[in-house]
C-alpha positions, 0 to 999 in steps of 0.5 A: 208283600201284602196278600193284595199284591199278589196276583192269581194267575188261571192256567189254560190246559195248552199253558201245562201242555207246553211247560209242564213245570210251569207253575213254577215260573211265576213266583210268589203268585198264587196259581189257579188250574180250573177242573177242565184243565184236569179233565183235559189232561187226561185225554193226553196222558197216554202216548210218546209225544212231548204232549203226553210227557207234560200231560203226565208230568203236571199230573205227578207234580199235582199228586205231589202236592195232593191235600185237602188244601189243594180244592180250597185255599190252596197249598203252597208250591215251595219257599218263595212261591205261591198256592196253587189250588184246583177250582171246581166247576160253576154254573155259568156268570151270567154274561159268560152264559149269554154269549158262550156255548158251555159245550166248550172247555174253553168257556168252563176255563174262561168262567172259572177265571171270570168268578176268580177275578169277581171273588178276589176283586181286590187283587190282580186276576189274570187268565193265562193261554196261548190261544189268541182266541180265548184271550180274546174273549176272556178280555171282551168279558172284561177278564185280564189274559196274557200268554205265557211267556217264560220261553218268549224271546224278548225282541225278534227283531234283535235275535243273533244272525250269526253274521256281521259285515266289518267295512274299512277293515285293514287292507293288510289284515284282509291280504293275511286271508290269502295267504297261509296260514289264513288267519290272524290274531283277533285283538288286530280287529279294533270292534265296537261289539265283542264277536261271539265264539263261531261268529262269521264275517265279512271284512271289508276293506278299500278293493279286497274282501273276505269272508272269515270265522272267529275261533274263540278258543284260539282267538283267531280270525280265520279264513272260509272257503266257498266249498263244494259238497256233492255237487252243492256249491254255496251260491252266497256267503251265507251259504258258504257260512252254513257249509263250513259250521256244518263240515267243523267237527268242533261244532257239534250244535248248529242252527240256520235260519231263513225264508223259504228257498235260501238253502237251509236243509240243501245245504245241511243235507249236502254238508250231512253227505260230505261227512258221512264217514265220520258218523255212523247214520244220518237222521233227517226228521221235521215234526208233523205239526199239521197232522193230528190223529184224526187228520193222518186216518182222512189219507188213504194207505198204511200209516208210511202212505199217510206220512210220505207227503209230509216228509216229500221236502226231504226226499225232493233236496236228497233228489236235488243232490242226486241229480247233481251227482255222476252215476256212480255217487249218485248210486252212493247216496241210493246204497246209504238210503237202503243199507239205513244208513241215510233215514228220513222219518217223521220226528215222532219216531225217533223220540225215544231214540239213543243218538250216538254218533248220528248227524241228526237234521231236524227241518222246520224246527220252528214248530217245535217248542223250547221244550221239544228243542231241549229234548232232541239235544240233551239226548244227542250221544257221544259224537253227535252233531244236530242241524236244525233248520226252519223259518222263525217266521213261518209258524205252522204251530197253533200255540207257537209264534216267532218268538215263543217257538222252540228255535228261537228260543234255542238261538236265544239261549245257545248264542256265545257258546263254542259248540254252537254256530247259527247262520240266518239265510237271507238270499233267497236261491230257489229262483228269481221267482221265488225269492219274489213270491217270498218277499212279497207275499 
């Protein structure tokens, strides 16, 4: 590859805070980090969150490769990669300076890529950020710019649901449902498309249907039941299929997706509650995407004051199973609430936490990057089972989309595997209301 062939690449600061390693994902390309992004870093290097691990990260990577190079030509990330160098500020371009304010990093950011593109004319020079704004300006100006996209999902629209609908089955197959053992052979259904390990189905045949699994280990199609869990019961098949990927102990990963009001973390709490005594806690946990630092200090009370409305969705479905209990179940899930046993805290806390033996809920995983959903389940201990549940269309994160978010990327990546089940939620339930007002609006 000439030296003209290879494009030059100008990192944002919200690219490093999203992948640490990113200066790896791009080849034998040459890798620009204006000095702004630095300065930017520093403002998060200290703290828990996932922000501060890639902050630090990137600074270690960096240091790693501290030389003399590194603010000139550059030095090389590795065989088969390119340079990355560190570029110093520079005094306004002058069509950067007759329509941005120089008091935003962001325009240092867009200037360094500016005179980058005009220094290397003869070679591609690209501006990457997840900020649609900033992508936006730097194309007004005539600069190239791009999102990051390593972790993007290519095609939304084709993600795994989890679920198929089988029509013209074999009426004898559907009548082996019925009868025990409920299940039969799965090379007894002819199928264009393989199934997955944990697939759920609908067969369909002339009168009779079912609703089955696919037990890859044993090769088996398998009968679901509609069960009842603390005074929940499934009102759709999808639901039902929820309820039996949360209630199999050989599934120890599972997903479920869909728009507000389908179920999601009802179904996943109600599921939680009918296997409590196989685990030692339940966690129930959502990031809180809309709060930053100087955000939580504008609510009045103490930081638990602060919090609370943001994890009210949690306590209003453990309320909803309350309500739907006798009295003396219903004193259950109060004693489980204060002998810790049943936890809901916001997700920042339990970072850093060792999950052994946890059911662990995570709602609105959608605001969560791939990195933040890789962190949570690599750190899930012996015995361990994690739900996440969230609408992959309704993104609270500033940087994050449908299908760079940390759920879809999940799904994505997790799909065929035999630890792992997913069920997207297309029936709203909430009321008939709702379910218009999510459709509609």
């Amino acid at each position: 590859m000439t030296s003209n062939s290879k494009k030059i690449f100008v990192l944002d600061t919200n690219v490093i805070l999203h992948d640490s390693s990113c200066i790896h994902q791009f080849g034998e390309h040459d890798i620009v980090i204006p000095i702004t992004v630095l300065e930017e870093l520093d403002n998060f290097k200290k703290g828990n969150d996932s922000l501060n691990f890639h902050a630090r990260e990137f600074a270690r990577t960096v240091d790693s490769l501290s030389s003399g190079k590194l603010f000139n030509s550059g030095v090389s990330i590795g065989d088969g990669r390119g340079k990355i160098s560190i570029k110093l500020d520079r005094p306004f371009e002058e069509s950067i300076a007759d329509n941005f304010s120089s008091k935003k990093p962001d325009h240092h950011i867009l200037n360094i890529g500016y005179q980058v593109a005009r220094e290397f004319s003869d070679r591609e020079v690209s501006l990457v950020t997840k900020d649609v704004n900033l992508r936006m300006k730097a194309k007004a100006v005539g600069l190239m710019a791009v999102d990051y996209r390593n972790d993007h999902v290519s095609d939304i629209q084709q993600l795994y649901t989890g679920t198929r609908i089988e029509e013209n089955v074999d009426p004898e197959l559907i009548n082996l449902m019925y009868s025990p053992p409920y299940e039969f052979s799965s090379s007894e259904l002819k199928l264009e498309t393989p199934l997955m390990p944990n697939e759920y189905l609908i067969l369909r045949g002339d009168k009779k249907s079912a609703l089955a699994v696919y037990d890859d280990e044993l090769s088996l199609i398998k009968h679901v039941d509609k069960v009842p869990c603390f005074g929940i019961t499934p009102r759709n098949s999808e639901q039902t299929y929820a309820l039996d990927a949360i209630l199999n102990d050989s599934v120890r990963l599972v997903s479920l997706t869909g728009k507000a009001g389908t179920g999601k973390t009802l179904i996943a709490l109600a599921g939680a509650l009918k296997r409590k005594k196989s685990y030692r806690q339940i966690l129930m946990a959502r990031p809180i995407v809309a709060l930053s630092n100087k955000d939580i200090g504008f609510l009045p009370g103490d930081i638990q004051s602060k919090l609370d409305p943001y994890m009210k969705p949690l306590f209003d479905n453990l309320s909803v199973i309350e309500h739907a209990q006798g009295d003396t179940k219903r004193s259950q899930i109060g004693k489980l609430v204060e002998e810790k046993k049943l936890i809901i805290e916001p997700l920042s806390y339990i970072r850093g936490r060792s999950l052994v033996n946890t059911f662990f809920i995570i709602d609105e995983a959608q605001n969560l990057t791939p990195h933040e959903i890789k962190t949570i389940i690599t750190r899930a201990g012996e015995g361990t089972k994690i739900i996440f549940t969230g609408d992959v269309f309704q993104i609270d994160h500033p940087y994050l989309d449908s299908q760079s978010n940390g759920l879809s990327y999940l799904i994505e990546k997790m799909k065929g595997q035999r630890l792992y089940a997913h069920v997207n939620l297309t029936k709203g339930e909430r009321s008939e209301l709702a379910d218009l007002a999510g459709s509609l609006l």
